[in-house]
LOGU-238946 format. One line per 5 residues: number of its first residue (from 1); for each residue z, y, x of N, C-alpha, C. Coordinates in Angstrom, 2 decimals, decimal comma. Example, Ala and Ser with C-alpha at 12.3 -4.5 7.8 and 13.67 -1.06 7.14 Angstrom:
// LOGU-238946
1) 7,80/-5,69/13,19/7,80/-4,50/12,30/7,80/-3,30/13,20 ~ 7,08/-2,25/12,85/7,14/-1,06/13,67/7,87/0,03/12,90
// end
This chain:
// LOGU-238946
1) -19,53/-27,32/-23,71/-19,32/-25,89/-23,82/-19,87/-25,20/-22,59 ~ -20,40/-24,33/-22,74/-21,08/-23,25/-21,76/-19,82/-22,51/-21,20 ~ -20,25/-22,58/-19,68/-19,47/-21,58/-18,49/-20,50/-20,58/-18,32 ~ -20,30/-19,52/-18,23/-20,68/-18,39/-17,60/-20,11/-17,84/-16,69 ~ -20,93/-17,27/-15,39/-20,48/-16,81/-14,22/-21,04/-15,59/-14,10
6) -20,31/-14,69/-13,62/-20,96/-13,11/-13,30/-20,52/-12,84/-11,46 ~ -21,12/-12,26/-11,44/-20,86/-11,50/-9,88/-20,88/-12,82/-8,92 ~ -21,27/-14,10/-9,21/-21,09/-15,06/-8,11/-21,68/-14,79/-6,68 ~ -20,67/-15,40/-6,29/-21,18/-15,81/-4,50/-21,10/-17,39/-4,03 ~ -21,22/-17,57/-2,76/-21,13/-19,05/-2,08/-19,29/-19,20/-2,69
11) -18,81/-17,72/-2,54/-17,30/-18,48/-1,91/-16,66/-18,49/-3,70 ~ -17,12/-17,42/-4,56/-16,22/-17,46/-5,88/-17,48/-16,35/-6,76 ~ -16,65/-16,41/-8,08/-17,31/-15,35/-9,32/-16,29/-14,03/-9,52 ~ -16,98/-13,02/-9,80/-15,79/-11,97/-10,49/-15,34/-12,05/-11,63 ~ -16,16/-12,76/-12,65/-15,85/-12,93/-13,89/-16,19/-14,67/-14,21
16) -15,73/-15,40/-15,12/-15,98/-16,61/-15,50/-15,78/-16,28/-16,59 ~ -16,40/-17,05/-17,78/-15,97/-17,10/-19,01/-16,13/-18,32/-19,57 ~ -14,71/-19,07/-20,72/-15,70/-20,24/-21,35/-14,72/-20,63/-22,44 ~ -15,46/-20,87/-23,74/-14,61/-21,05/-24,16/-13,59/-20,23/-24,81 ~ -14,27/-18,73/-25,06/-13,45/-17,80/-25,52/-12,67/-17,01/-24,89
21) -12,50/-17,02/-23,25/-11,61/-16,81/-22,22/-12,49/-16,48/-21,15 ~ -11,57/-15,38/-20,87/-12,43/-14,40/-19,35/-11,27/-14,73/-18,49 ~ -11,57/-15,17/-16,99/-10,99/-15,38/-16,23/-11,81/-14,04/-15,00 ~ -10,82/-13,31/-14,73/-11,16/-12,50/-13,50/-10,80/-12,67/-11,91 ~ -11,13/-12,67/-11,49/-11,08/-12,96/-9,49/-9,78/-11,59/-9,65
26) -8,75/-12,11/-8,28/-8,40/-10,98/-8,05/-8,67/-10,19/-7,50 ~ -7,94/-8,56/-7,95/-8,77/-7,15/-7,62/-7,80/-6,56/-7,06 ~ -8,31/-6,05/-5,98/-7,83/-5,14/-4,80/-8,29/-4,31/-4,61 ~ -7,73/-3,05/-3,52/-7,99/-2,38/-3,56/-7,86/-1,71/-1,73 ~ -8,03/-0,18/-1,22/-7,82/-0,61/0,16/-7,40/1,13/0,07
31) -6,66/2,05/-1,36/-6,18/2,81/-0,95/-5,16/3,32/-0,60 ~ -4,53/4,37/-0,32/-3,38/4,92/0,81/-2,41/3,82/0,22 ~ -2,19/4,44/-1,27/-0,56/3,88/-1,87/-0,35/2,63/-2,88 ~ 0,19/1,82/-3,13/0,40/0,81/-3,82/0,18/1,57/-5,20 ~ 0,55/2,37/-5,86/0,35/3,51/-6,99/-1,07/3,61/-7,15
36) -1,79/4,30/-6,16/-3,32/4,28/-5,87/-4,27/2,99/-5,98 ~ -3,45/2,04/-5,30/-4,47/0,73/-5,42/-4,31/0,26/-6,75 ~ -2,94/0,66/-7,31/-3,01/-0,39/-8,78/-3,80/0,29/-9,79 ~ -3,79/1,85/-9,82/-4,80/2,41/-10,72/-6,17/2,10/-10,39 ~ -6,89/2,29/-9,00/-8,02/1,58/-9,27/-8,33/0,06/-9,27
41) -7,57/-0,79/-9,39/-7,36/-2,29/-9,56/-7,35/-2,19/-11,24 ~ -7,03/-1,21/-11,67/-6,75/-1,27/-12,97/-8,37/-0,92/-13,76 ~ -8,83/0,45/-12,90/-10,16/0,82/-13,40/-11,23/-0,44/-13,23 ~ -10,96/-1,24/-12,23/-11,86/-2,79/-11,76/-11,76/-3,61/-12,84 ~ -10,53/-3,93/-13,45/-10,43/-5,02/-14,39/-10,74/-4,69/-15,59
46) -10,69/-2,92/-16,16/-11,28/-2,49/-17,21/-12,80/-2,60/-17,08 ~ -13,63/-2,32/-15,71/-15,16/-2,30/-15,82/-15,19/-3,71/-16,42 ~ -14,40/-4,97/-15,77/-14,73/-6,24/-15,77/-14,51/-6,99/-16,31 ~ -13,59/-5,91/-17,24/-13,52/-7,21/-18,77/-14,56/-6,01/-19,74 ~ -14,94/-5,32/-19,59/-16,06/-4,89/-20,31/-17,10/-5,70/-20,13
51) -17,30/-5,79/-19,17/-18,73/-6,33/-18,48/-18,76/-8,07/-19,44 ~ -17,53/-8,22/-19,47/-17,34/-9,60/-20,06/-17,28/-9,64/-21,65 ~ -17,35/-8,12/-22,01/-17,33/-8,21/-23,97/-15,36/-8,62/-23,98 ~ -14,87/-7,88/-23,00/-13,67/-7,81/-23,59/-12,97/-6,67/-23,51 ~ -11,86/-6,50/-23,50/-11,09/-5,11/-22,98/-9,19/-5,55/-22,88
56) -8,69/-4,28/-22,69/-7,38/-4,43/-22,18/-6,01/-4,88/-23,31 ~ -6,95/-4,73/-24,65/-5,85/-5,19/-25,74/-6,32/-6,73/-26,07 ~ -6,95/-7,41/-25,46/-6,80/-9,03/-25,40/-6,65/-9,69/-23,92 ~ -5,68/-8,80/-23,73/-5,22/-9,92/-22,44/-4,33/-10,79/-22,96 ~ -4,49/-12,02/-22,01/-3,43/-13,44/-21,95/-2,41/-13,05/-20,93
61) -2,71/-13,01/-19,96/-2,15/-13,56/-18,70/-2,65/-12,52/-17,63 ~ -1,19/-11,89/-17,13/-2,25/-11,54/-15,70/-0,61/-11,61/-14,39 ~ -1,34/-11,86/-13,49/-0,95/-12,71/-12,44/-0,55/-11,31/-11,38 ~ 0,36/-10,55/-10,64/0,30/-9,63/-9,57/1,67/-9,92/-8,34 ~ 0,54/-9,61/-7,62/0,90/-10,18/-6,18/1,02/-8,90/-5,52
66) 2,37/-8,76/-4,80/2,72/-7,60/-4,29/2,65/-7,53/-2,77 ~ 2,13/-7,41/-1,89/2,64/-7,48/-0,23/3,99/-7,16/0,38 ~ 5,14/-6,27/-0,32/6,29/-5,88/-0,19/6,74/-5,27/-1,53 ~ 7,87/-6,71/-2,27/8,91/-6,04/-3,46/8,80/-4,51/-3,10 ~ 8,93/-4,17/-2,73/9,18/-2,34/-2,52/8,55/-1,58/-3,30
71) 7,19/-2,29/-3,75/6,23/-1,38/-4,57/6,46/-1,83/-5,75 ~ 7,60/-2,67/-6,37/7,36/-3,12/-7,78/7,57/-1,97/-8,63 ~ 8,50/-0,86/-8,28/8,80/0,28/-9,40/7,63/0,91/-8,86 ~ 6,58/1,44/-8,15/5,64/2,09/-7,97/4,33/1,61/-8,82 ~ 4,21/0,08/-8,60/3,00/-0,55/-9,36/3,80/-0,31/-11,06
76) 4,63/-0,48/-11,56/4,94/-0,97/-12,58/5,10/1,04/-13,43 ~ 5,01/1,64/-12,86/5,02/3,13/-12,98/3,34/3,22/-14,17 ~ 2,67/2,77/-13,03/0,91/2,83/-13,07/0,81/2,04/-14,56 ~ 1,29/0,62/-13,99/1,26/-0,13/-14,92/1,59/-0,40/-16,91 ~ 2,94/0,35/-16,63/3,17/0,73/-17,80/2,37/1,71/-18,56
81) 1,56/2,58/-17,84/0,88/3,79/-18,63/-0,48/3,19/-18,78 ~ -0,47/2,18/-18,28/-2,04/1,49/-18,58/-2,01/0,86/-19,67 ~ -1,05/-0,39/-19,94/-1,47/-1,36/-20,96/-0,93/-1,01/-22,35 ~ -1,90/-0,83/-23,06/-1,44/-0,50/-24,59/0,11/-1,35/-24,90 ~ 0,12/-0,62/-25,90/1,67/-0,53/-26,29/1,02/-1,95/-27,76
86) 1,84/-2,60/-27,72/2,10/-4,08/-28,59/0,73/-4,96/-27,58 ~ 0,05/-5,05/-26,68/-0,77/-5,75/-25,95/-0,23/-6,07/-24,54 ~ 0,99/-6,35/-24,38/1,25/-6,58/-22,86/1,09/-8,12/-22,76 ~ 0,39/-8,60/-21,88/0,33/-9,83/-21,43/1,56/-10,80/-20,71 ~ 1,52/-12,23/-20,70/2,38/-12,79/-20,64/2,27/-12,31/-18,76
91) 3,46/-11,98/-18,14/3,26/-11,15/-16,85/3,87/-11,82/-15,63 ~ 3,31/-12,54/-14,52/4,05/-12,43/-13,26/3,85/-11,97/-12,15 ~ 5,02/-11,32/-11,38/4,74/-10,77/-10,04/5,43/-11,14/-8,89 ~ 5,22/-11,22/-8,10/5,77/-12,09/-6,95/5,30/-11,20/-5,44 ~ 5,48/-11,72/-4,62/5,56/-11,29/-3,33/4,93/-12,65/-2,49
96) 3,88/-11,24/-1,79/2,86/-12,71/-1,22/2,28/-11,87/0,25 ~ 1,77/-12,77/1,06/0,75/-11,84/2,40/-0,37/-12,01/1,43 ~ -0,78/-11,01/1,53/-2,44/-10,86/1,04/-3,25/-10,71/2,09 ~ -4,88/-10,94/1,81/-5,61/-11,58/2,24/-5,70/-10,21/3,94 ~ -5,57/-8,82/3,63/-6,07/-7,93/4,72/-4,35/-7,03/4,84
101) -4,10/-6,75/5,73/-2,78/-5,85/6,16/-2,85/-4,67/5,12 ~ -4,09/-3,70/4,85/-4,18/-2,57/4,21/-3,74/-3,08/2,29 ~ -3,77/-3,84/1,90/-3,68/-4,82/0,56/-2,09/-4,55/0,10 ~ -1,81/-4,00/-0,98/-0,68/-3,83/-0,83/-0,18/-4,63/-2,09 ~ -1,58/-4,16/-3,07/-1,47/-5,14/-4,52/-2,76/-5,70/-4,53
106) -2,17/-7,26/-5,53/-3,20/-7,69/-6,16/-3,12/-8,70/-7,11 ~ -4,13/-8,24/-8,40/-3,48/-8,06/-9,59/-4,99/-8,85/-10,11 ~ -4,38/-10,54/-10,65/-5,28/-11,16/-11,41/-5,17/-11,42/-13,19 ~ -6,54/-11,16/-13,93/-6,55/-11,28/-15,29/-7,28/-11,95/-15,76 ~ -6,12/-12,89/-17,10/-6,96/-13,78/-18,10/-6,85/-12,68/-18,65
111) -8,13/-12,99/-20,04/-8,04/-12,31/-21,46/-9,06/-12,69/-22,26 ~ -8,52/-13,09/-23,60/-9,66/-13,62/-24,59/-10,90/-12,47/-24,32 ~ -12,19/-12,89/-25,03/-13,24/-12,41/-24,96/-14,08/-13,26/-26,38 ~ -15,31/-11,99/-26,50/-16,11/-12,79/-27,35/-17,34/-13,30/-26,99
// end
């Protein structure tokens, strides 16, 4: 079966696909508010499951990593007005250091594809 890679570098891909399944890198963001970063984290994973021949009503799985519980009712505000209604993915969020201090979310997605 064929892998496909998009956006690669030495260190990772933004998109993988194989097998019927888009796997996305996680997406961050570096603005003021946890609210702010998750909407455009959100506009990232919509370019990038387009880019992949998919969209936001075949997600599997998506993975979000918070820098401080504090923002879970702030991300989950954003969040709820994003993902179609009967398409919510199987969901976890947790509390993690992310990779830069300014990082407040970061929010990884499976989702079928064709």
């Amino acid at each position: 079966m064929t892998i496909t890679r998009i956006g690669t570098t030495a260190r990772s891909s933004k998109i993988v696909k194989h097998n019927g399944v888009v796997y996305l890198s996680g997406q961050v963001s570096e603005a003021e508010t946890a609210a702010e970063q998750t909407r455009e984290i959100l506009a990232k994973v919509d370019a990038l499951l387009a880019e992949a021949d998919s969209d936001k009503t075949r997600l599997l799985q998506t993975v979000i990593w918070l820098s401080d519980m504090s923002y879970f009712a702030e991300l989950n505000e954003v969040w709820n007005a994003w993902v179609p209604e009967g398409h919510a993915p199987a969901r976890a969020c947790g509390e993690a250091k992310l990779a830069r201090e300014i990082l407040k979310v970061e929010i990884i997605v499976t989702a079928a594809c064709d």
